[in-house]
C-alpha positions as CSV (number, residue, x, y, z in Angstrom):
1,X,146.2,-62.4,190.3
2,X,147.3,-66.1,188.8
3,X,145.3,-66.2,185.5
4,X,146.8,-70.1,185.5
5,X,144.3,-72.5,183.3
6,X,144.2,-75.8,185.2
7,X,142.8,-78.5,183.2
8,X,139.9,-80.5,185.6
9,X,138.7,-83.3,183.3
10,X,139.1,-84.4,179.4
11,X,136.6,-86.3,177.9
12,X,138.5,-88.5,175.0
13,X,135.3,-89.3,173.1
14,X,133.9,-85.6,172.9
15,X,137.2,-84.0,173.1
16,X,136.0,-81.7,175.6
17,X,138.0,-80.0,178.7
18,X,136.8,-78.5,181.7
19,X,139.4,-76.3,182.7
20,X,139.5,-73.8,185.1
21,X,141.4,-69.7,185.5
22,X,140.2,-67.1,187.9
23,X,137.9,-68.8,189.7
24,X,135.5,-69.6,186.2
25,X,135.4,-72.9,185.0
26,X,135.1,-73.0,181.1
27,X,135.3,-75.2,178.3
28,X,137.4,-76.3,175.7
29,X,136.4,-78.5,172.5
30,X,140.5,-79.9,171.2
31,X,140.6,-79.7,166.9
32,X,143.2,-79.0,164.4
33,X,143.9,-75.1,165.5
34,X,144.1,-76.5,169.5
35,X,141.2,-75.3,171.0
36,X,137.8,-73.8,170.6
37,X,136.1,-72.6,173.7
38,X,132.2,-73.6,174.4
39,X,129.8,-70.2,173.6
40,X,126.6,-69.9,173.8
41,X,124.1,-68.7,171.5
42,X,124.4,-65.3,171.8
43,X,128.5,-65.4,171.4
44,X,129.4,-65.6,175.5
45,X,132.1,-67.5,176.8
46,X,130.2,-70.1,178.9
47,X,131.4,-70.1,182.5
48,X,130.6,-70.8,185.9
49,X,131.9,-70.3,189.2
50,X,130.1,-73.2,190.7
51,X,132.1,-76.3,190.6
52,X,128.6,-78.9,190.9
53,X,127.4,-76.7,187.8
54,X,130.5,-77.5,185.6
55,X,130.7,-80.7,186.2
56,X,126.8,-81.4,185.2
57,X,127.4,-79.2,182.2
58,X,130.2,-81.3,181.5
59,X,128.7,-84.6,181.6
60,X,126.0,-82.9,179.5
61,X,128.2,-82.1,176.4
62,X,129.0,-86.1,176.2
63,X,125.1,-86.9,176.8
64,X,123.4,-84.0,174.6
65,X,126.5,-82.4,172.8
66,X,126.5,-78.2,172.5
67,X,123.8,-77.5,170.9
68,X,120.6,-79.9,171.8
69,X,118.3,-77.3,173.8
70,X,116.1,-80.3,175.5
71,X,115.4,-79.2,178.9
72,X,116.6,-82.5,179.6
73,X,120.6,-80.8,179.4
74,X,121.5,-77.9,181.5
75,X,123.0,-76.1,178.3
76,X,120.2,-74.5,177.7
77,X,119.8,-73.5,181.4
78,X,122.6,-71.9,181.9
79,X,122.3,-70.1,178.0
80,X,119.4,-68.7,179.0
81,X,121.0,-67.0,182.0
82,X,124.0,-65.6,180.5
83,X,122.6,-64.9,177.7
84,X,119.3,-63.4,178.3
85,X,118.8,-62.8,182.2
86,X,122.3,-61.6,183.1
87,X,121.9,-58.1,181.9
88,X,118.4,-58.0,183.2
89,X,117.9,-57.0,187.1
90,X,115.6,-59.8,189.1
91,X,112.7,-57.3,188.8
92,X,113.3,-57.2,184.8
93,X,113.1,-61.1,184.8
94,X,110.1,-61.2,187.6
95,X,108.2,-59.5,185.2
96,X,108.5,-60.9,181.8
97,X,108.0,-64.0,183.6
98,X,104.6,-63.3,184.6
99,X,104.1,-61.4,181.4
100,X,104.5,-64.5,179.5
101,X,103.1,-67.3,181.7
102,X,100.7,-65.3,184.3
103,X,98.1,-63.9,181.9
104,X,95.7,-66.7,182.1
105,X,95.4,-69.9,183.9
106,X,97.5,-72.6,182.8
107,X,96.6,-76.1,182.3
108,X,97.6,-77.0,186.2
109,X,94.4,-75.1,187.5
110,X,92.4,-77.3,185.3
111,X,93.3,-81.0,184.0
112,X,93.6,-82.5,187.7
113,X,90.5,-82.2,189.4
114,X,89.3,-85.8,189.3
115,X,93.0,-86.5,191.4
116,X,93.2,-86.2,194.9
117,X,95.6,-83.6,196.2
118,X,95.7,-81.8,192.8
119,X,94.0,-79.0,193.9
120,X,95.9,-78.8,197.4
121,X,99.1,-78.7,195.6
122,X,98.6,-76.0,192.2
123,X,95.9,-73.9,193.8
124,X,93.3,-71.9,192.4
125,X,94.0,-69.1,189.8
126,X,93.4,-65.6,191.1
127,X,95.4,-66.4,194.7
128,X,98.4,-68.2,193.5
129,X,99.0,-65.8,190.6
130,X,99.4,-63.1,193.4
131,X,101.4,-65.7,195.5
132,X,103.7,-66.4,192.4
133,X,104.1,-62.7,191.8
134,X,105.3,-62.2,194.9
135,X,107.6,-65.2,195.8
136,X,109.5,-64.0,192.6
137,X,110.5,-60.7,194.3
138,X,112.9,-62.5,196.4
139,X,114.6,-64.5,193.9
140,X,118.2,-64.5,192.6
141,X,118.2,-64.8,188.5
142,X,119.9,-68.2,188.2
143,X,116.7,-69.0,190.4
144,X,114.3,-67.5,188.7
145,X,116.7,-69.1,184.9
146,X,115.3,-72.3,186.5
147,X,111.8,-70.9,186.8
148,X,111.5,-69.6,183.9
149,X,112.9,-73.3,182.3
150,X,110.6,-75.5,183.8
151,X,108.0,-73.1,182.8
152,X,109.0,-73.2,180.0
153,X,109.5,-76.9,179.2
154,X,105.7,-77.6,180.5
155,X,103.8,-74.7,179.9
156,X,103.7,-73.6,183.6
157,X,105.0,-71.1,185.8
158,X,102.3,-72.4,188.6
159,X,105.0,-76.0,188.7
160,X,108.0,-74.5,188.6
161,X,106.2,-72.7,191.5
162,X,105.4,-75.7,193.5
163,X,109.2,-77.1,192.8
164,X,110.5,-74.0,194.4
165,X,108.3,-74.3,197.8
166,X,109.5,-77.7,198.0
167,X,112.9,-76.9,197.6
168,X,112.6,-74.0,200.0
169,X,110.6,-76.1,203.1
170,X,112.4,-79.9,202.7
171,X,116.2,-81.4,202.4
172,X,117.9,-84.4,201.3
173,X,115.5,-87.5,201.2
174,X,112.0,-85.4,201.9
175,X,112.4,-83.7,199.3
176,X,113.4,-86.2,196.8
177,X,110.2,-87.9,197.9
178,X,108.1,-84.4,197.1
179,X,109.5,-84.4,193.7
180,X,108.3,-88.2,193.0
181,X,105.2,-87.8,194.5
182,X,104.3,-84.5,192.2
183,X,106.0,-86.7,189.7
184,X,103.5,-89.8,189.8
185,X,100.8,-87.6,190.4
186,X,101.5,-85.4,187.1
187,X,102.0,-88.6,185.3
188,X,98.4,-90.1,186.6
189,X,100.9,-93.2,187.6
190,X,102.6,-93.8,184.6
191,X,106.1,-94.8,185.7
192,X,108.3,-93.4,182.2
193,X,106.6,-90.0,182.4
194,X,107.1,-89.7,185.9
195,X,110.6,-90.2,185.7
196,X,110.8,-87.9,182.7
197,X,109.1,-85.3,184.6
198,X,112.0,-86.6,187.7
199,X,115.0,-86.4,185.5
200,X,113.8,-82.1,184.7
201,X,112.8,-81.6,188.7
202,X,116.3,-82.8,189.1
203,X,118.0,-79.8,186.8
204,X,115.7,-77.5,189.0
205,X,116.8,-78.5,192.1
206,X,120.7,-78.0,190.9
207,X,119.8,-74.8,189.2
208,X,118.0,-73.1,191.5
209,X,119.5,-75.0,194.4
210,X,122.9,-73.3,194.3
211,X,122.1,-70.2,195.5
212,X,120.3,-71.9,198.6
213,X,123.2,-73.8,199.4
214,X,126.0,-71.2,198.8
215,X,126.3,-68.3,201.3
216,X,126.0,-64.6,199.7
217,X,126.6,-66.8,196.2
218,X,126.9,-63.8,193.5
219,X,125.6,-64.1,189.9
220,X,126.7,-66.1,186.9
221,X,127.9,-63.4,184.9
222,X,128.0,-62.9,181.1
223,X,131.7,-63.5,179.5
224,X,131.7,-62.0,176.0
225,X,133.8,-63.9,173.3
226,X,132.6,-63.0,169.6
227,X,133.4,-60.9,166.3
228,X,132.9,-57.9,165.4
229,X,133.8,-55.5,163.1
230,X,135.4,-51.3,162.7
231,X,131.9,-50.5,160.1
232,X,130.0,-52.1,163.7
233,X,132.5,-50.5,166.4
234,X,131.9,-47.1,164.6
235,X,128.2,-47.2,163.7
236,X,127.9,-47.7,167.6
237,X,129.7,-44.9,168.6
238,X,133.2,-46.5,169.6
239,X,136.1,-44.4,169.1
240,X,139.6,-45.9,168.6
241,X,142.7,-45.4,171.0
242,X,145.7,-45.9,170.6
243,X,148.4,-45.3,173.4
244,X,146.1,-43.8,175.6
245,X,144.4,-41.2,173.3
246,X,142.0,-41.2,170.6
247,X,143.3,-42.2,167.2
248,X,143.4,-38.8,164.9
249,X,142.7,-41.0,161.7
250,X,139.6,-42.4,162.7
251,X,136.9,-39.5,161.7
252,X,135.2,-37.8,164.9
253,X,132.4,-40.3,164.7
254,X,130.7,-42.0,162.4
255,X,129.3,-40.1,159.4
256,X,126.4,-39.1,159.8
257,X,125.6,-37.2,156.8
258,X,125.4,-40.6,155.3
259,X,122.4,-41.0,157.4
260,X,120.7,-38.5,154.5
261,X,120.0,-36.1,157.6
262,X,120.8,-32.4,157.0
263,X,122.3,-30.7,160.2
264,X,124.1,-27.7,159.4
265,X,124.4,-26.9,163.0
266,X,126.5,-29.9,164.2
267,X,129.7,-29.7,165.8
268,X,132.5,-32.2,165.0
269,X,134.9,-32.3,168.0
270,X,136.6,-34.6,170.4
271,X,139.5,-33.2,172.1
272,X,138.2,-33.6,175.8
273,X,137.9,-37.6,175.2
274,X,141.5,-37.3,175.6
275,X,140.8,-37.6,180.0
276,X,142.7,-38.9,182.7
277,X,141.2,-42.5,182.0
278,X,143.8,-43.1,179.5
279,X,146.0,-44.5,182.2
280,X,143.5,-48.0,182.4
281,X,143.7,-48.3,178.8
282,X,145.5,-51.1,176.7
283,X,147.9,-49.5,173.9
284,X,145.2,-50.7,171.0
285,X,141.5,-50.7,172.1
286,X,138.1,-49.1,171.6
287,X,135.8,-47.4,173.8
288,X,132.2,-46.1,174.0
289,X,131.0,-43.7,176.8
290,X,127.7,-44.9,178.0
291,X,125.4,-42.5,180.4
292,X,122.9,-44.8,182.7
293,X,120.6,-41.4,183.8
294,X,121.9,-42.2,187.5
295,X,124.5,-40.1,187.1
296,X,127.0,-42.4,186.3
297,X,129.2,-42.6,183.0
298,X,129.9,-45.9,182.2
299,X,133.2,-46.6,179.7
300,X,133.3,-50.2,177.6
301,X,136.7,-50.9,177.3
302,X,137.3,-53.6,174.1
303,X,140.3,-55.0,172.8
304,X,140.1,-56.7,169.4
305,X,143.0,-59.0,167.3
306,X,143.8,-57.8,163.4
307,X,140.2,-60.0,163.0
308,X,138.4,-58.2,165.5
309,X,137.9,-61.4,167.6
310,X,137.4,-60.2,170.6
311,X,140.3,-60.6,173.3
312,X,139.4,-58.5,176.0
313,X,136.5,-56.4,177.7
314,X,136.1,-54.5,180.4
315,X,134.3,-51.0,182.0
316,X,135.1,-48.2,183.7
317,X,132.9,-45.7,185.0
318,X,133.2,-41.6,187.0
319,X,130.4,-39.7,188.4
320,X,128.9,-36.7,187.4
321,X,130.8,-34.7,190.2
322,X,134.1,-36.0,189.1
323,X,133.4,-35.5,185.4
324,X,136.9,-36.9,183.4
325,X,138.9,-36.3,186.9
326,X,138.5,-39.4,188.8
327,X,137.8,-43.1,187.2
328,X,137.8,-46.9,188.7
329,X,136.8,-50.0,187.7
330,X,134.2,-52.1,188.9
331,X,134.4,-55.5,189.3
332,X,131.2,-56.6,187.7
333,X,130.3,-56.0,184.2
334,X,127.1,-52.6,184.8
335,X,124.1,-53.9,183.2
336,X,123.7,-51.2,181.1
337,X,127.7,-52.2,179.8
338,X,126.3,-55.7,179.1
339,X,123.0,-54.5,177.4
340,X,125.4,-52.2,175.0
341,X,127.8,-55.5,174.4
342,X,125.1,-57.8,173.7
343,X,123.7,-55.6,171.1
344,X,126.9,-54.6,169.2
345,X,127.4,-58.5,169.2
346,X,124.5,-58.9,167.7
347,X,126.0,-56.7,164.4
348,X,123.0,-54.5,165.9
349,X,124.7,-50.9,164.6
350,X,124.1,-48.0,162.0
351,X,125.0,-49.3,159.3
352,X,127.0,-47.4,157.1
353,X,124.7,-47.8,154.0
354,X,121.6,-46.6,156.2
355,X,119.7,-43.6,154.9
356,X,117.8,-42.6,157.9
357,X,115.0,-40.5,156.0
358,X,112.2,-42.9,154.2
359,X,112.9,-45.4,156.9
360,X,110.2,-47.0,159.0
361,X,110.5,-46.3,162.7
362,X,110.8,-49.2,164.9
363,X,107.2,-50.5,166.1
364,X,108.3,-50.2,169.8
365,X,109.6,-46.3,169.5
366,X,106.6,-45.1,167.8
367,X,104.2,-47.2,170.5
368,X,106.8,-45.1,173.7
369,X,107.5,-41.7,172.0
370,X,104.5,-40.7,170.0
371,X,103.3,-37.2,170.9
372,X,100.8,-36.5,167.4
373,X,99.7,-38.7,165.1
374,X,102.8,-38.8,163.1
375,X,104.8,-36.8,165.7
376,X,107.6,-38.4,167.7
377,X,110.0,-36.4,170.5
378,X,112.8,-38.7,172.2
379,X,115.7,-37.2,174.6
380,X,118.6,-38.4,176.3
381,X,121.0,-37.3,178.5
382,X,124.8,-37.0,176.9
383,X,127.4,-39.3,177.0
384,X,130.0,-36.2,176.3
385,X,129.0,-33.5,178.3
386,X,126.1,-32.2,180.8
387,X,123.2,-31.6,178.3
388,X,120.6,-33.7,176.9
389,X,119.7,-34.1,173.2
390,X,116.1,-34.2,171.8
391,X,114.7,-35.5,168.8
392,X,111.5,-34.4,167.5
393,X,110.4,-36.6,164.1
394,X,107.6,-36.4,162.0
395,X,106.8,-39.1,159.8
396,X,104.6,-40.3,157.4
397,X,101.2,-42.6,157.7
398,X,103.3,-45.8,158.1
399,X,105.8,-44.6,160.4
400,X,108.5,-43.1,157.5
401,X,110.6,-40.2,158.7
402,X,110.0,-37.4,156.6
403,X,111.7,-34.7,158.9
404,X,114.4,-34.5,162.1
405,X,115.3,-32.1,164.1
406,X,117.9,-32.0,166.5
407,X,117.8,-29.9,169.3
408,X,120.8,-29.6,172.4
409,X,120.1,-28.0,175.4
410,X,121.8,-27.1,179.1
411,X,121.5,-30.2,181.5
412,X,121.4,-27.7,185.5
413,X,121.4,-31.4,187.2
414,X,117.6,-31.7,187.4
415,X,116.8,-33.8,184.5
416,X,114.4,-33.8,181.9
417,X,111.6,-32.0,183.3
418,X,113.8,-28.9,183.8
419,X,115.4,-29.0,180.9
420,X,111.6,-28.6,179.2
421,X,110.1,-26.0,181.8
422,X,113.8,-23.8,181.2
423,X,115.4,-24.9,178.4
424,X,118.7,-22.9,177.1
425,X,119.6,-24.6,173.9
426,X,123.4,-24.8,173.2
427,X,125.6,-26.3,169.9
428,X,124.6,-29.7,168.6
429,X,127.2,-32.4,168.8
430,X,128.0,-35.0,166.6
431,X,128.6,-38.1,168.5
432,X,125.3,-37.0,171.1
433,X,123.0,-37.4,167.6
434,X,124.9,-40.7,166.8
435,X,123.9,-42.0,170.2
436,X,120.4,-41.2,169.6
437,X,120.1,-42.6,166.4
438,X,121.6,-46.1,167.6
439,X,119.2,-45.5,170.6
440,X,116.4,-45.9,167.8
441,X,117.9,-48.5,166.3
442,X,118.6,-50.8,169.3
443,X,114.5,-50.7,169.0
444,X,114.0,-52.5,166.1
445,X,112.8,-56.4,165.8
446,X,115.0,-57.9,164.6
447,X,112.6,-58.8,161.5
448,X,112.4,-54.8,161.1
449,X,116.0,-54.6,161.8
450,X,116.9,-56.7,158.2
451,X,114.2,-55.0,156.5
452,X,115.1,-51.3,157.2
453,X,118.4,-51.3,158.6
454,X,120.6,-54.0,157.3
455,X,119.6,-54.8,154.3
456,X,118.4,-50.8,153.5
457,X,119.0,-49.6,150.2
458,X,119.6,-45.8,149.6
């Protein structure tokens, strides 16, 4: 495949370049050191495969520059897709939506009464609410980015709503006349805030517009382009490679008797990581085995300079039934693969100063996994091997771990619930407990994060 950059446009006044390689546009901000590419918040390589979108997001980095998040630029559009939505499935995004917007009527079922049509065009409460709930279903996520923008930007889901069944029932001129109309009406006839509210019905109708107008269009996919670090790679369970097999200096995993965790029983070993995917590796790279519970074992395949800047990332994934016998590579980025990346760019890992006893459990795992009063069970299927590993934790008044145990037991291909109602225990692993215990912390805030993981003293 040509990986040829063409350069598309230069703007001389921003220094900006929209250039394009496999199909992505991208940009490129010229200083001293050549180049710097445009990233979004989150560390992603902003790109797009849709020309129209590069070219507004072009123009929009002369008119806004990179980092004004006005919904009057599509930067922030588009961030909010690759960075939050595109590891999220449409139902994931559907329902944080009307989480966040759907709970109680917004200020379109109320402040236009005395206008004529107001009511014909928002509705009433209880029966749009449903109406919304449903239309979402059937959504793309760069349509429902632009929903969730506009609602957003004015404090409504109920509009961006409306600005969707327009665009779905009119074209061309009749719709641009719906959009005034709603426009003027919103604005009670003032002319600037009607063509305020024009300029952001115009972003919808690009955003969500393009995958009306593009057959079978796929997904704006995230592009990850960031920092990391070997302390981060290892206190997320990554294990270095080097031509093809697992690099004998780097320790099984990372230490976790640093974690101030006493487990006698726990095996270090890692000789069947040496598997037949070593023939898709890169001579100098890391990789983490993920498990999705669908059967599937996902492998993140990362390749870092001398800096760890990252250069390179791709995944790999097998099936239960051809455990380390038969690999391929998918073309799209799994979601749990972008869920793992976005975290470990994030610096989200165990860090090696972290002294797992005395530390406050994450408010989210002790809301999902309580099973006592201060009692706490969490299991998960291995990364390694078919078992599942259990935690049970007991803690303290305020959430403190005061004990762990960690249990390992036979995985017979029926999940969870037969592990429980048979289980056959078998040798505790190593890099299975590290997975749990970056499971845990991948549920932190990320106030609670600085507070017990980052910045925890031992």
């Amino acid at each position: 495949m040509d990986n040829k950059v063409n350069y598309i446009k230069f703007n001389e006044k921003t220094g900006w370049i929209l250039c394009q390689s496999l199909e992505r546009y991208f940009f490129m901000k010229l200083n001293d050191k050549g180049g710097t590419p445009l990233t979004t918040p989150g560390k992603k390589l902003v790109t797009t495969l849709y020309k129209e979108l590069a070219e507004r997001i072009f123009d929009d980095l002369e008119a806004f520059g990179s980092e004004n998040m006005s919904v009057k630029s599509i930067l922030p559009w588009h961030f909010t897709m690759v960075d939050n939505f595109a590891s999220k499935t449409s139902e994931e995004i559907g329902e944080s939506l009307a989480e966040s917007f759907l709970k109680e009527a917004d200020w379109t079922f109320k402040d236009g009464s005395s206008i004529e049509s107001w009511d014909n065009t928002f509705g009433e409460y209880e029966e749009r609410k449903s109406e919304i709930v449903s239309f979402m279903k059937g959504l793309t996520n760069m349509q429902l980015t632009a929903m969730c923008c506009i609602a957003n930007a004015h404090e409504s889901l109920n509009l961006s709503y409306v600005l969707a069944k327009i665009m779905e029932n009119f074209e061309g001129r009749e719709r641009f006349e719906k959009f005034s109309r709603l426009a003027l009406m919103m604005s009670n006839g003032i002319e600037k805030t009607a063509n305020d509210y024009m300029a952001d019905f115009e972003t919808f109708d690009l955003y969500y517009g393009i995958h009306m107008n593009e057959a079978k269009a796929p997904e704006e996919k995230a592009v990850f382009f960031g920092k990391t670090s070997p302390e981060d790679l290892a206190g997320r369970n990554y294990f270095h490679y080097t031509k093809g097999l697992i690099d004998e200096k780097q320790p099984d995993s990372f230490d976790t008797g640093s974690l101030g965790i006493a487990f006698a029983d726990v095996k270090r070993g890692k000789s069947e990581r040496n598997g037949s995917f070593s023939e898709f590796l890169p001579e100098d790279c890391w990789v983490k085995v993920l498990f999705s519970g669908d059967d599937i074992y996902h492998y993140i395949v990362l390749e870092a300079d001398e800096n760890y800047n990252v250069k390179n990332v791709f995944a790999l994934q097998e099936t239960a039934e051809t455990l380390r016998s038969s690999f391929e590579k998918p073309e799209e980025m799994p979601l749990v693969a972008n869920k793992e990346l976005e975290n470990l760019f994030k610096g989200r890992a165990v860090k090696q100063n972290f002294h797992f006893m005395g530390s406050k459990l994450p408010f989210e795992f002790r809301e999902e996994y309580r099973i006592g009063e201060t009692t706490f069970s969490y299991a998960a299927g291995s990364a390694f091997r078919k078992t599942f590993a259990q935690l049970e934790i007991e803690a303290d008044e305020e959430g403190r771990v005061k004990k762990l145990t960690c249990t390992s037991y036979k995985d017979f291909g029926d999940g969870l619930d037969a592990m429980f109602s048979s289980p056959e225990p078998c040798e505790n692993r190593e890099d299975e407990l590290m997975d749990l215990m970056v499971d845990i912390v991948d549920l932190y805030s990320d106030e609670e994060f600085e507070e017990e993981v980052k910045n925890n003293r031992v």
